[in-house]
Phi, psi and omega in degrees: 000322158330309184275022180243358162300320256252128171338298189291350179277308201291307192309294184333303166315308180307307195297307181284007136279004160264317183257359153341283189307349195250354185273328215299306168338307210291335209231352174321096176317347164266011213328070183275349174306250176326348178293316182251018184266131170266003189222156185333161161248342186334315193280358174292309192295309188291331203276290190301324149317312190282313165295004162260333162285320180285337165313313176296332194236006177238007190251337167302288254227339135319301170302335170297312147319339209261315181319322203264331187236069187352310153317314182280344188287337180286326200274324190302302167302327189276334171292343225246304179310308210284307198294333190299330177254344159299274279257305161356280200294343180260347174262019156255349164310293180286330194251342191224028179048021195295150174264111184248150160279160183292309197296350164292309175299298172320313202282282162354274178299318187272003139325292189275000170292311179282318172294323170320310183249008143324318195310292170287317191280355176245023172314118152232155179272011157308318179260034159293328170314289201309319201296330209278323186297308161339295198308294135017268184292329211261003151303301179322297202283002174269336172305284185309316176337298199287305189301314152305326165291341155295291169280356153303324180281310187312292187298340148320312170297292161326312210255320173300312184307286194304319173287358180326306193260019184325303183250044167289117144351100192257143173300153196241199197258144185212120207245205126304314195265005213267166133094230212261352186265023193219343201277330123056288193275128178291160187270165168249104212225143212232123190241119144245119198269120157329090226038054188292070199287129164279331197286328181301301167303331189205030147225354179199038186282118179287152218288126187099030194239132199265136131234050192318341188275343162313294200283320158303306183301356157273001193279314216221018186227188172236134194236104207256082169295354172198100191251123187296124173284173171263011184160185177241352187226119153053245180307355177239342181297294202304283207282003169278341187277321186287331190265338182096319191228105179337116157249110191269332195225151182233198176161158156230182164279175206270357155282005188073347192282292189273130215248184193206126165222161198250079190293136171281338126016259177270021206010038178249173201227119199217165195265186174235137198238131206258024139315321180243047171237194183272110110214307182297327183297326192264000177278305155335325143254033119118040168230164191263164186235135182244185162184112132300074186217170212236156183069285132338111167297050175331330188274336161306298191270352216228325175348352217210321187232034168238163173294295202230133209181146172193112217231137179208128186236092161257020186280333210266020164353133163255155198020068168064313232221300184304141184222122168318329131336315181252191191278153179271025129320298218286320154292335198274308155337318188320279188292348155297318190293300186287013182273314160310309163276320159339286165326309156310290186319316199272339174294315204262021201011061164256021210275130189124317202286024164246307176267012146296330171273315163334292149347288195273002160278301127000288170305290189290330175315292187320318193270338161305289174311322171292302195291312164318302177306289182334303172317311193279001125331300142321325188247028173264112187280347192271353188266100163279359157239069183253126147267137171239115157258121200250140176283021180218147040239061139292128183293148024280163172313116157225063211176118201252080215277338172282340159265344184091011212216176179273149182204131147297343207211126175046019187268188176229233165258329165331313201293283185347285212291358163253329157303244235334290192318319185285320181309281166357297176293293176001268149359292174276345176280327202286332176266329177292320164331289164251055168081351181272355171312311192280265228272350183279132139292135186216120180288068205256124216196115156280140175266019160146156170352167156272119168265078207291355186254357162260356179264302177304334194266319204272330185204075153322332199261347167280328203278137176229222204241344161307320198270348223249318184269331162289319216244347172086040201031067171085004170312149184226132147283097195281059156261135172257148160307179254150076188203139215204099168318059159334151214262139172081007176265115193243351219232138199281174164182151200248114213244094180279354186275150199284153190239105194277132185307323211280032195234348176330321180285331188302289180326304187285331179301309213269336205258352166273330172264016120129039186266321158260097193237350175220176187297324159329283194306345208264344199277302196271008169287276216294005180276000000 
């Protein structure tokens, strides 16, 4: 037991509870981090390796000091001790998503900050006995601390080996029958907006916010008022929507390639099988199949039954500041940085708004790149089944309606939802150009709702005083929208009986075998 006392034992503990939040993502059994990363991950894992040695090799070389010098061991142990419930609070923030306010975390440290040094400046050597048992007990649990932390880097290490080949280019589906000899078919083109609210759009939309491209496309559509969502979040709506079958919990391997998804149905854990989706149904009926899509690894999980795929996640940052993009200097730096800027912010009450903006750069990269692609897909004749799924008007804010322009800073969901609108319009100008507007079918759909009361409580630094006042201070309205253009359909209708979302493959099935060709047939499909 002496030797798990040892300075360098002590350090080790420390360093991989200071680098928890950044470890935790990596080694996570669902390994959904890398599950949603679309760009290498290598400089992250090695970045993260590295700030656990250099944490380690400069905290070794304290505690050896602090050994030899009586005065440095008070002040070094009583920070270490004092600091220990920041730290708690600050890897359940990251790691067990806790909703904390930032002035909680700020209140926190400089609390044990204010005490550390209350600490030092009235020491008496009276309180040496307590200081010494204190020591004691947080050496001992810094022992165990070091001994899980061995195996927390080893499965790391690990798990970087398995994800080396995450975003290698996988072969797509390759038929006889692909390419211009499937092009034929009027297309069908299935738009997912991202958090896509029907009471914002066409009930209750606030006021002075323009949507012509809505509002024409209810003119001429069928319009679904009340849609059961298939969920609240993402990664589990898509693949409940593509199979057609609830899905509540997901994982992935630790390459990110094979996802396990969990139907509450049969409470089982089943692989997702991509046979059994609306993408295997249009290979089936003689159409090519695409995917624009944000988030989801389509291109990954989807191989075997798309023509053509292209996927893009730059949203997922680890610990705020690491970026799959840079170098691992530049990462390993990262969390210094953002420690820095954290401090900066809360001096100047500025807290949030370097990483709303960071954010939302991010955001508007993803939404460039989907809308580039999504065009050359659209004007690809031989593709007659694309989904586009678009990152907006999911926050952040990256759209500026009063300039008309792209924004990085302080816009909102308001905003977003007059960008969707201008995509929208895009769109339509782009099939009317080329003549395919009239005979396609279009699908325009949220994969939920807007979640102004999980947005507002959980990620402040997206919420402004625009989101606070659309939503009525964060009320949430689950219906997402619902809306759905028919070939040849020029005259609106409205279906008010509720329509469960999760019934979509089902839907797109039938609109492929001509079995729903008017609004009629679509009012006795939803009852």
């Amino acid at each position: 037991m002496r030797q798990l006392t040892h300075p360098t034992i002590t350090a080790f503990g420390i360093a991989v509870l200071g680098c928890a939040p950044l470890i935790g993502p990596l080694i996570s059994p669902n390994h959904l981090w890398v599950y949603h990363q679309s760009e290498p991950t290598a400089s992250i894992f090695l970045a993260v390796l590295l700030d656990v040695l250099l944490l380690w090799a400069l905290l070794t070389g304290v505690f050896l000091l602090a050994r030899r010098h009586g005065r440095v061991r008070v002040v070094v142990w009583s920070a270490m001790v004092l600091m220990l419930p920041s730290l708690v609070l600050i890897e359940g923030v990251v790691l067990r998503a806790w909703s904390v306010p930032l002035w909680l975390e700020a209140g926190l440290f400089f609390v044990s900050l204010l005490c550390w040094i209350t600490l030092i400046a009235l020491w008496r050597q009276s309180f040496l006995p307590v200081f010494e048992r204190v020591e004691r007990v947080a050496t001992i649990l810094l022992a165990y601390a070091a001994i899980s932390g061995v195996a927390s880097v080893a499965q790391m290490i690990w798990c970087f080996a398995r994800a080396g080949d995450s975003n290698t280019p996988i072969a797509l589906h390759q038929d006889a029958n692909s390419g211009l000899a499937r092009g034929d078919r009027p297309k069908i083109i299935w738009i997912i907006l991202d958090e896509l609210s029907y009471q914002q759009l066409y009930e209750r939309r606030f006021p002075g916010l323009a949507l012509p491209a809505f509002d024409r496309l209810a003119r001429q559509s069928t319009v679904f008022t009340h849609v059961v969502p298939a969920g609240l979040f993402t990664e589990k709506v898509l693949p409940s929507l593509i199979s057609g079958a609830a899905v509540d919990k997901i994982r992935s391997s630790p390459g990110g390639r094979m996802l396990m998804v969990h139907h509450p149905a049969g409470d089982q854990w089943l692989l997702f099988d991509e046979h059994q989706t609306v993408f295997q149904d249009a290979l089936d009926r003689g159409y090519s199949t695409a995917v624009a899509g944000w988030y989801i690894p389509y291109c990954r999980i989807l191989p075997q039954v798309l023509d053509h795929c292209f996927w893009s996640s730059h949203t997922v940052p680890l610990a705020r500041r690491m970026e799959t993009d840079a170098t691992v200097l530049q990462n390993a730096a990262a969390p210094w940085r953002n420690i820095a800027d954290l401090l900066y912010a809360i001096s100047h009450r500025q807290s949030g708004q370097a990483v709303a903006n960071t954010d939302a750069s991010r955001h508007l990269e993803d939404y460039r790149e989907l809308s580039f692609t999504g065009d050359r897909f659209l004007e690809d004749p031989s593709i007659n089944f694309l989904l586009l799924h678009m990152p907006i008007p999911h926050p952040p804010g990256i759209y500026g309606r009063e300039k008309k322009d792209c924004a990085t800073c302080g816009s909102s969901y308001i905003d977003n939802l007059a960008l969707a609108d201008r995509y929208l319009d895009h769109i339509y100008v782009q099939l009317e150009r080329s003549g395919a507007w009239d005979s396609a079918t279009v699908v325009v759909m949220g994969d939920h709702s807007w979640r102004a009361h999980l947005q507002r409580n959980g990620t402040a630094q997206w919420w402004t005083a625009e989101d606070e006042a659309a939503s009525h201070g964060g009320e949430f309205d689950d219906r997402p929208a619902y809306i759905v253009k028919l070939p040849r359909q020029t005259k609106g209708f409205r279906i008010e009986t509720p329509f469960p979302a999760l019934r979509t493959r089902e839907l797109l099935r039938k609109m492929m075998s001509g079995e729903v060709r008017s609004p009629e047939d679509l009012a006795v499909f939803a009852r």
